[in-house]
C-alpha positions as CSV (number, residue, x, y, z in Angstrom):
1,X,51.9,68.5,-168.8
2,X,53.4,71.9,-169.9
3,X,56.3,71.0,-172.8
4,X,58.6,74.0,-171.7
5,X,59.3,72.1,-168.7
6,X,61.5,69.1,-170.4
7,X,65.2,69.5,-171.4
8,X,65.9,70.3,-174.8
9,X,66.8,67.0,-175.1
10,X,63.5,65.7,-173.8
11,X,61.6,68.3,-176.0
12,X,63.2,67.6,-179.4
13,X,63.0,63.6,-178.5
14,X,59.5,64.0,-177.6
15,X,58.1,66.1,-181.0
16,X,60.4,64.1,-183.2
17,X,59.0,60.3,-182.2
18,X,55.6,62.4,-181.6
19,X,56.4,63.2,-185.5
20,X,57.9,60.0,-186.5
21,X,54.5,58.0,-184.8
22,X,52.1,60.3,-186.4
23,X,53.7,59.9,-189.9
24,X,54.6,56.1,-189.4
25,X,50.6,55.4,-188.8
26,X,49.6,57.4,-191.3
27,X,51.9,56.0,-194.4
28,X,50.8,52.4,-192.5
29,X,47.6,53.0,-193.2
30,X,48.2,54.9,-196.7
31,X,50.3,51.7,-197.6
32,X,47.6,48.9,-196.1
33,X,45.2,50.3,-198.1
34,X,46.9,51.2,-201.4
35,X,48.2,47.2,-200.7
36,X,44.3,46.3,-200.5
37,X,43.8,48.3,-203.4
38,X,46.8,46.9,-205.3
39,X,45.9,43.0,-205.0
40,X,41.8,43.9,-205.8
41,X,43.2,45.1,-208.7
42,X,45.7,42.0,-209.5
43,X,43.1,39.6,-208.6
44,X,40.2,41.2,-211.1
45,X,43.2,41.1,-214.1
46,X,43.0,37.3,-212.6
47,X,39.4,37.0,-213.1
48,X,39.5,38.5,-216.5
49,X,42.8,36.3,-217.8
50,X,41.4,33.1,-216.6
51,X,37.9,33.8,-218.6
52,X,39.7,35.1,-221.9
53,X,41.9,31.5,-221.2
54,X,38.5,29.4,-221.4
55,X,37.0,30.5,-224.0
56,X,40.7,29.8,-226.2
57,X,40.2,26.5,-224.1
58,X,36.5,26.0,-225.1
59,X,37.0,26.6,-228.9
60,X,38.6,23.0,-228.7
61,X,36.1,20.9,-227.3
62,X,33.8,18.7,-229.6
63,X,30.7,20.8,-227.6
64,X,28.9,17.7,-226.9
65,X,26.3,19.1,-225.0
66,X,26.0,15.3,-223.6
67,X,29.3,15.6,-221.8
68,X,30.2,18.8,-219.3
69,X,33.8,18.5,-218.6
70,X,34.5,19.1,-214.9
71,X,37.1,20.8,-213.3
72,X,39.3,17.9,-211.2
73,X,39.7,18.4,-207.7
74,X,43.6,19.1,-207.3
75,X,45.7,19.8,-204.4
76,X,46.6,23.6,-203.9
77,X,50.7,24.2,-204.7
78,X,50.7,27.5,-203.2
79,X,49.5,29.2,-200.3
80,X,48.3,32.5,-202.1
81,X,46.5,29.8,-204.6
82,X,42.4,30.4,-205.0
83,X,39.9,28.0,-206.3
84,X,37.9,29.6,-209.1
85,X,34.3,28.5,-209.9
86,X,33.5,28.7,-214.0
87,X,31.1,28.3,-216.5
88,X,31.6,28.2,-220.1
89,X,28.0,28.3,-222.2
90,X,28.0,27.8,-226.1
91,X,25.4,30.2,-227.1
92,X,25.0,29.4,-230.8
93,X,21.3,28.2,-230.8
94,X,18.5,29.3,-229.1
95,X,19.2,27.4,-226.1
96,X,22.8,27.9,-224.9
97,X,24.5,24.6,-224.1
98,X,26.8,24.4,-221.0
99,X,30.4,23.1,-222.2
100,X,32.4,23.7,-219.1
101,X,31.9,24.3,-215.5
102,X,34.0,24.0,-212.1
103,X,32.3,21.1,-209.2
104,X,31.4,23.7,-207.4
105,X,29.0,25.4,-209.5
106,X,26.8,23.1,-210.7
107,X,23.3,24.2,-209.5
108,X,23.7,27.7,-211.1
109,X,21.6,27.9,-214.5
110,X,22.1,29.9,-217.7
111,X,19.3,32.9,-216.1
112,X,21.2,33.1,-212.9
113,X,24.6,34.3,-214.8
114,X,25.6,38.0,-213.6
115,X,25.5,40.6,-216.3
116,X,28.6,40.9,-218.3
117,X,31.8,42.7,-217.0
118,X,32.7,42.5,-213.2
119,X,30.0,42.4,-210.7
120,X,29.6,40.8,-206.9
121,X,27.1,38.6,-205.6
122,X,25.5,35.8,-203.9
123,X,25.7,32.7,-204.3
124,X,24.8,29.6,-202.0
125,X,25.2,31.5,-198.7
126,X,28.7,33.0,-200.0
127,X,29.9,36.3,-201.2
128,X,31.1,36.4,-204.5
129,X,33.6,38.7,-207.1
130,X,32.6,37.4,-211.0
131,X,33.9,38.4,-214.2
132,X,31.5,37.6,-217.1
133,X,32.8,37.5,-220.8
134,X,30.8,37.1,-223.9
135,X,32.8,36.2,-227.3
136,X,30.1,36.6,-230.3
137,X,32.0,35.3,-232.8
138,X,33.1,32.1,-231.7
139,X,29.6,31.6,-229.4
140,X,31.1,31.5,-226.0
141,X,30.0,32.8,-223.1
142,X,32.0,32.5,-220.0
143,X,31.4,33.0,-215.9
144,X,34.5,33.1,-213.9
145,X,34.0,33.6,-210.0
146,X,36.4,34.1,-206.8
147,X,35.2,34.0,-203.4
148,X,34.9,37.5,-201.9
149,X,35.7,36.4,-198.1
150,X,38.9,34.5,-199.6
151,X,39.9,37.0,-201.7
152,X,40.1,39.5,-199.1
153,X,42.0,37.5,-196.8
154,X,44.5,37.4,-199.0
155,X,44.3,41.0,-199.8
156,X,45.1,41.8,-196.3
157,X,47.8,39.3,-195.8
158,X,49.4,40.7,-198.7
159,X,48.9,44.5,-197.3
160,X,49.8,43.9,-193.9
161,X,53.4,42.3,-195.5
162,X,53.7,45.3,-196.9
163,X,53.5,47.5,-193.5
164,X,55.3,45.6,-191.3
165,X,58.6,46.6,-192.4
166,X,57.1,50.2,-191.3
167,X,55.8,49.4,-188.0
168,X,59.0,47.2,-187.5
169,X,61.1,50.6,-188.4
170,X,59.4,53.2,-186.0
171,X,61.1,51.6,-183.3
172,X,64.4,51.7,-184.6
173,X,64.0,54.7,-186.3
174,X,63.3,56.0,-182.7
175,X,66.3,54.9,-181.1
176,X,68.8,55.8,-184.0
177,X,66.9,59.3,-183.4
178,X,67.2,60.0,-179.7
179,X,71.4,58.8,-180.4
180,X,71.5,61.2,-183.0
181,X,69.5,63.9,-181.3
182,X,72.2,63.4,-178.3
183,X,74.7,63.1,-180.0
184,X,74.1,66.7,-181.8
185,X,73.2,68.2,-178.5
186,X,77.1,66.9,-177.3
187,X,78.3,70.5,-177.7
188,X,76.2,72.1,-175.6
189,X,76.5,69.7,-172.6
190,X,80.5,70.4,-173.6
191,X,79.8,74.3,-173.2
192,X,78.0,73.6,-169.6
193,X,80.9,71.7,-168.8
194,X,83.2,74.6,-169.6
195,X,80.8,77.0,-167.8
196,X,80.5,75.3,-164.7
197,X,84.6,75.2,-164.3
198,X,84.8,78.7,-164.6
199,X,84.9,80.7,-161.7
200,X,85.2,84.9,-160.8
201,X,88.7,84.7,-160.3
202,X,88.7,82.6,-163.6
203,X,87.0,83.8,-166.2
204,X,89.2,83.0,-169.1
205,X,87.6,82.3,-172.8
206,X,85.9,79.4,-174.0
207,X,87.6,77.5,-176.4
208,X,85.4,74.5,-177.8
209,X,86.6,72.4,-180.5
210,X,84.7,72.0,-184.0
211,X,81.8,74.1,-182.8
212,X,78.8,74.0,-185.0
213,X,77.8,77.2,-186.9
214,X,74.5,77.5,-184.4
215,X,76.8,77.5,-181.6
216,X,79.1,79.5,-182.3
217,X,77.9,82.7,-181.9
218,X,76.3,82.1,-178.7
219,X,80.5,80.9,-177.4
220,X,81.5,84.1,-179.4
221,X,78.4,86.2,-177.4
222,X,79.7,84.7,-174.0
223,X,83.4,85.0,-174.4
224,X,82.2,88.8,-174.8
225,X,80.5,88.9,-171.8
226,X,82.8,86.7,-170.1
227,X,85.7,89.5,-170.9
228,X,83.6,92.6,-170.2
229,X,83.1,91.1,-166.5
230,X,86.4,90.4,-166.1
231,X,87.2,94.2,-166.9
232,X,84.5,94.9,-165.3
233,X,85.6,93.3,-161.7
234,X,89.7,94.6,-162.6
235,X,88.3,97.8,-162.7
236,X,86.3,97.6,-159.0
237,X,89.3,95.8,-157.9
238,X,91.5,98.9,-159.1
239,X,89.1,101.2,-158.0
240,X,89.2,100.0,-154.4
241,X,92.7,99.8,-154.0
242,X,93.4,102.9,-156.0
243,X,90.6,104.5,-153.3
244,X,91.9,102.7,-150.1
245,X,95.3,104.0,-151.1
246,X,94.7,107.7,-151.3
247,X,92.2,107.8,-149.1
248,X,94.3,106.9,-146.2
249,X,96.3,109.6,-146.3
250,X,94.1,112.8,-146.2
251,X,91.8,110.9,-143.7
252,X,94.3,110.6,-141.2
253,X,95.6,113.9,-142.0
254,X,92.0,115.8,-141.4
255,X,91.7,113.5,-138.2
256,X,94.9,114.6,-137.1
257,X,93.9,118.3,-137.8
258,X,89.9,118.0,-136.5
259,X,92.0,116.5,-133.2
260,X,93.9,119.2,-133.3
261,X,91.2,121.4,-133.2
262,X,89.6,119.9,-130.4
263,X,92.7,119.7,-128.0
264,X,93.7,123.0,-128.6
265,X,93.0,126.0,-126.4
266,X,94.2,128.9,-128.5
267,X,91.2,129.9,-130.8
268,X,93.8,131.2,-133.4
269,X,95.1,128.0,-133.8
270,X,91.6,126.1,-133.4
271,X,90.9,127.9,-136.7
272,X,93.9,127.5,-138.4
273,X,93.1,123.7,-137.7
274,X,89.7,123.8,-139.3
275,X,90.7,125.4,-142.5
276,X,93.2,123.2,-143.0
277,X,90.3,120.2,-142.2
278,X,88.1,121.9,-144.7
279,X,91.0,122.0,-147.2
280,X,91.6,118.0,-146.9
281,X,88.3,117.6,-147.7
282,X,87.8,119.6,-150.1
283,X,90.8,117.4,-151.9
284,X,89.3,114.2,-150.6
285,X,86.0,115.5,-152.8
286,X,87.9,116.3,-155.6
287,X,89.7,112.6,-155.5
288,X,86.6,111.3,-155.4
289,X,84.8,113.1,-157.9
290,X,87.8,112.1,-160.2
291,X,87.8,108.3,-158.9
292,X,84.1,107.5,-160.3
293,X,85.1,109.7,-163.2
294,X,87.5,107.0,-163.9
295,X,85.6,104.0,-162.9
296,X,82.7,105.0,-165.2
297,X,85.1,105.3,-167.9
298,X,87.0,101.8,-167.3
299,X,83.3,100.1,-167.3
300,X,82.2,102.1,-170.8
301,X,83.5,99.1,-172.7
302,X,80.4,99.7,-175.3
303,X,79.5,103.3,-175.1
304,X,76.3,104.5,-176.5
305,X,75.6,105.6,-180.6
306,X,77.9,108.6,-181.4
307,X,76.6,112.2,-181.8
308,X,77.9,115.2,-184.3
309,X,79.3,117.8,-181.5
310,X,80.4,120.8,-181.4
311,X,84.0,121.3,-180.4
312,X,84.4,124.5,-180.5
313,X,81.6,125.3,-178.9
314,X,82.6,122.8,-176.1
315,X,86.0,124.2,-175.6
316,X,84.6,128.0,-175.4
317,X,82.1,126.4,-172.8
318,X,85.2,125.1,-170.4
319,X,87.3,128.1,-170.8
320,X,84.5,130.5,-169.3
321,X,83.5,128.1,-166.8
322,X,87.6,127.7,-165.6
323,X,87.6,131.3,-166.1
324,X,87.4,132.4,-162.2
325,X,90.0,130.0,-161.3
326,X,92.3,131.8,-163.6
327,X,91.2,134.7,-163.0
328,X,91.9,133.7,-159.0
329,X,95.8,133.5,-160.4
330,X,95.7,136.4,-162.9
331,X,96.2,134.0,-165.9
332,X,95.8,135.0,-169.2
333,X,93.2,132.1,-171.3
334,X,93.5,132.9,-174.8
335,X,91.1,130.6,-177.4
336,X,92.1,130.5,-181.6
337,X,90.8,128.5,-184.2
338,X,90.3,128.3,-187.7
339,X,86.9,127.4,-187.8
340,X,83.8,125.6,-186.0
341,X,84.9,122.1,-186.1
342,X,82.1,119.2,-185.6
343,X,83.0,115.7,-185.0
344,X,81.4,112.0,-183.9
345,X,81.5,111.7,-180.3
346,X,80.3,112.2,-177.1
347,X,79.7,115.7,-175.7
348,X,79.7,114.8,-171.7
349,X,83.4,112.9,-172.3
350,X,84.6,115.8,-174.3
351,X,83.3,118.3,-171.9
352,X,85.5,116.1,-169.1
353,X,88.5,115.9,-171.4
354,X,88.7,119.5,-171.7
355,X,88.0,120.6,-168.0
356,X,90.8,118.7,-167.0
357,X,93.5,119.9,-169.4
358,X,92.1,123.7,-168.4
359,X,92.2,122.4,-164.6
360,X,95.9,121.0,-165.2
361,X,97.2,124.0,-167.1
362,X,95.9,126.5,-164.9
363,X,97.0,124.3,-161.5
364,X,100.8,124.3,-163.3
365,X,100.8,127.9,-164.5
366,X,102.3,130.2,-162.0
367,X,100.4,133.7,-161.2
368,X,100.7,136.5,-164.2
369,X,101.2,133.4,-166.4
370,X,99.1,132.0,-169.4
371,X,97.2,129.4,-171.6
372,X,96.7,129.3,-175.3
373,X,94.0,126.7,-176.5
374,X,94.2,126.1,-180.4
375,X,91.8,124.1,-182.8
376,X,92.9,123.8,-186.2
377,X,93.2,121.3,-188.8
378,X,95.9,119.2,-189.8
379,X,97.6,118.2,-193.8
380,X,96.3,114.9,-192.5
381,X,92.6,116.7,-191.9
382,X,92.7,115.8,-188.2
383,X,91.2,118.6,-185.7
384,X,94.1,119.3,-183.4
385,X,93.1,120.5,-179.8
386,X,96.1,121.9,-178.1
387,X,96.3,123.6,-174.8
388,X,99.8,124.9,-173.9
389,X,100.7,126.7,-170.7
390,X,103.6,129.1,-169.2
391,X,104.5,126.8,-166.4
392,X,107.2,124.8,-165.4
393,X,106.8,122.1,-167.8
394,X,107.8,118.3,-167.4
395,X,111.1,117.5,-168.4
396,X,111.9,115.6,-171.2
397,X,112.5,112.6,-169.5
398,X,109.4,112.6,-167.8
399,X,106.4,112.9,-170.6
400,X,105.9,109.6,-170.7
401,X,105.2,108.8,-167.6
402,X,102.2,111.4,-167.8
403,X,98.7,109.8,-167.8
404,X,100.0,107.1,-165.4
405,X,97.4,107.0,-162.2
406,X,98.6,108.8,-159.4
407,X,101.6,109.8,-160.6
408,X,102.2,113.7,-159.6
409,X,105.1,115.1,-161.2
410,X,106.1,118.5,-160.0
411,X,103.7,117.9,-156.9
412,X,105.4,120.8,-154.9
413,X,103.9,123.6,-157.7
414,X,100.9,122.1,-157.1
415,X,98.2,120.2,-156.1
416,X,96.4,117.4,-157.5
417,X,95.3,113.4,-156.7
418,X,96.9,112.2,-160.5
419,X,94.1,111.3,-161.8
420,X,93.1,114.2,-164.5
421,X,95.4,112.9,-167.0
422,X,94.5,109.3,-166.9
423,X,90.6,110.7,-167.2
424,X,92.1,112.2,-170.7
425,X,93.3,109.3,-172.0
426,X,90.6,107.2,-171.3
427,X,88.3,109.5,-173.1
428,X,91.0,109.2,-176.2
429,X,90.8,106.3,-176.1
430,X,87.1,106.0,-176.5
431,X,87.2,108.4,-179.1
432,X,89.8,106.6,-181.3
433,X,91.8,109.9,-181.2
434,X,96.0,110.6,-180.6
435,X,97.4,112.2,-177.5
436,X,101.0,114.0,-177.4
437,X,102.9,116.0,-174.8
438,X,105.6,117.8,-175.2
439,X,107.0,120.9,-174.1
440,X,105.4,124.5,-175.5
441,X,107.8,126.1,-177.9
442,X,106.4,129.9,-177.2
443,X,105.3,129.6,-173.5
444,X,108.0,127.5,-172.6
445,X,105.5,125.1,-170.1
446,X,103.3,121.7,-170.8
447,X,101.8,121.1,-174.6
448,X,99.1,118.3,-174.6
449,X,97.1,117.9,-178.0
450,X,94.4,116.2,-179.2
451,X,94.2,114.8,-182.7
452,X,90.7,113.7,-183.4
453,X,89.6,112.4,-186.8
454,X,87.2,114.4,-189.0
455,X,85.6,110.8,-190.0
């Protein structure tokens, strides 16, 4: 079973009691083992204390070799109690003498003794731990014994004490585990929650309260998106009605003229008819060349990394290829600056920007007339880009409603779809730059400029 197909939930549950199981058996058995270890250990220092207390007991007797003083049989007092089995031999003559011994040991002789220290063994069908301690100087010798089966019992019962607190805890360490495990994951079924009440004419920002650090990035990431798509469908809402709008009426006005055409018998007139068909679409082209010039822009909520460009080189570029059109009108284009100017930006934008202030100017500016276009720098060392014409000009009272979409002021001189100055803007906007109009105090007509930073 493939692990990517749980919940996250599921997964983290899973690999933390996997974890918690794997470690829980492993210290168990670390523990029942260090236990064993442990009362081995506790039961030899037994072995060894109980000898060293026979021979202090031994060095009392009156060693009649006559009389063996035998341990009493006596009710155990404790359930972790052992019977020992001893011998205590006097080895001062040749022969060693036994002094003391336990009931149960009687048929084992001086030659059958262990060696001295701790050893196991043997001993009347039994398995046996023995602890064998010699004292020269007094001339004791002493055999102190604990039944290895016994012994080992108790060893385990003691370890296996010590784990069960361990093995009783995995369980609850489990459950307290998957609570806290769901418990962390609360914020995120609180996120789905918010996602799944949103809805595309809803799409207002998530607001979670005391969002972990983790999470927060990923609300932060979504509101982001969340925000460009709602620009994003504003603007394709905008851009169809804006589109429906002025569409309508050159559509019906080349139908009526291609109708026209077709109902009329005078050839003169069946020609005038097309040429003014070929005109309104020409004008529907050029609304809808600047339509998804706009709608590009409006989406370009992240444009791509910057470039160094070349302004002037940009602005020279748009004034020969405008050139025919003022020629067309006998306008004069004159270009001044102070020097090449290079900036951060994008070239294709800045090649749209300027096309349509040429386009504008030289649509407003009456035959015989002209347009300056200036790049300089400013105290504040800003490159200014001013275009100024000889037209009409807007008056005073009206600048500010330029750049509002399909707004066409002075419509009679001209005409346009209202668009070209909302394209500028846009592209200002992008560019972090400043955008003035105002009317031109030598040619008398519209001043637009451009401040872009040098930065």
């Amino acid at each position: 079973m493939n692990l990517k197909q749980f919940s996250l939930q599921a997964r983290l549950t899973l690999l933390l009691l996997g974890t918690m199981l794997v470690y829980g058996l492993i210290a168990g058995y670390a523990s029942y083992k260090s236990a064993l270890n442990e009362a081995d250990e506790i039961f030899d220092a037994q072995l060894a204390q109980f000898a060293q207390n026979l021979i202090v007991i031994s060095a009392y007797t009156d060693g009649d070799a006559d009389h063996e003083q035998i341990e009493p049989m006596l009710p155990g007092v404790h359930k972790y109690q052992q019977k020992l089995v001893f011998q205590v031999w006097n080895t001062d003559s040749i022969d060693p003498r036994l002094l003391l011994r336990s009931n149960n040991i009687s048929h084992m002789t001086f030659a059958q003794i262990p060696g001295e220290g701790y050893s196991n063994g043997d001993w009347q069908g039994e398995h046996w731990r023995y602890y064998r301690q010699r004292d020269v100087q007094r001339g004791f010798d002493v055999l102190v014994g604990q039944n290895d089966q016994a012994r080992n019992e108790m060893a385990q019962e003691v370890a296996w004490h010590n784990i069960v607190p361990v093995l009783l805890g995995l369980p609850l360490l489990g459950i307290f585990s998957i609570l806290a495990i769901r418990f962390s994951l609360r914020p995120l079924f609180e996120l789905t929650a918010s996602l799944l009440q949103l809805s595309p004419l809803r799409l207002q920002p998530l607001t979670l309260q005391d969002v972990p650090k983790e999470i927060a990035p990923v609300i932060q990431a979504l509101n982001n998106l969340l925000n460009r798509i709602s620009k994003a469908m504003e603007n394709e809402r905008r851009f169809t009605a804006d589109a429906s709008h002025e569409l309508r009426t050159p559509l019906a006005a080349l139908q009526a003229q291609v109708q026209a055409a077709q109902l009329s018998g005078n050839e003169i007139e069946r020609k005038e008819c097309l040429s003014k068909a070929v005109l309104g679409a020409e004008r529907m082209n050029h609304l809808i060349g600047q339509l998804l010039t706009l709608s590009r822009l409006d989406e370009l909520s992240t444009p791509m990394s910057r470039q160094l460009v070349n302004l002037s080189k940009i602005t020279q570029e748009c004034c020969a290829e405008l050139g025919e059109n003022a020629l067309s009108k006998n306008i004069d284009i004159s270009f001044f600056q102070d020097n090449d100017f290079s900036l951060s930006g994008y070239e294709d934008m800045l090649h749209i920007l300027l096309r349509n202030l040429l386009d504008n100017a030289i649509r407003y500016t009456p035959s015989g007339g002209r347009v300056e276009v200036r790049l300089l720098v400013t105290e504040n060392h800003q490159v200014e880009l001013e275009i100024s014409d000889s037209g009409k000009g807007v008056a005073d009272g009206q600048l500010a409603l330029l750049g509002q979409r399909f707004n066409r002021i002075n419509n009679n001189v001209a005409e346009g779809v209202g668009l070209g100055l909302s394209i500028v803007q846009r592209i200002v906007e992008i560019h972090h730059a400043e955008i003035t109009f105002s009317r031109a105090p030598v040619l008398g007509g519209l001043s637009v400029n451009v401040f872009f930073s040098l930065q």
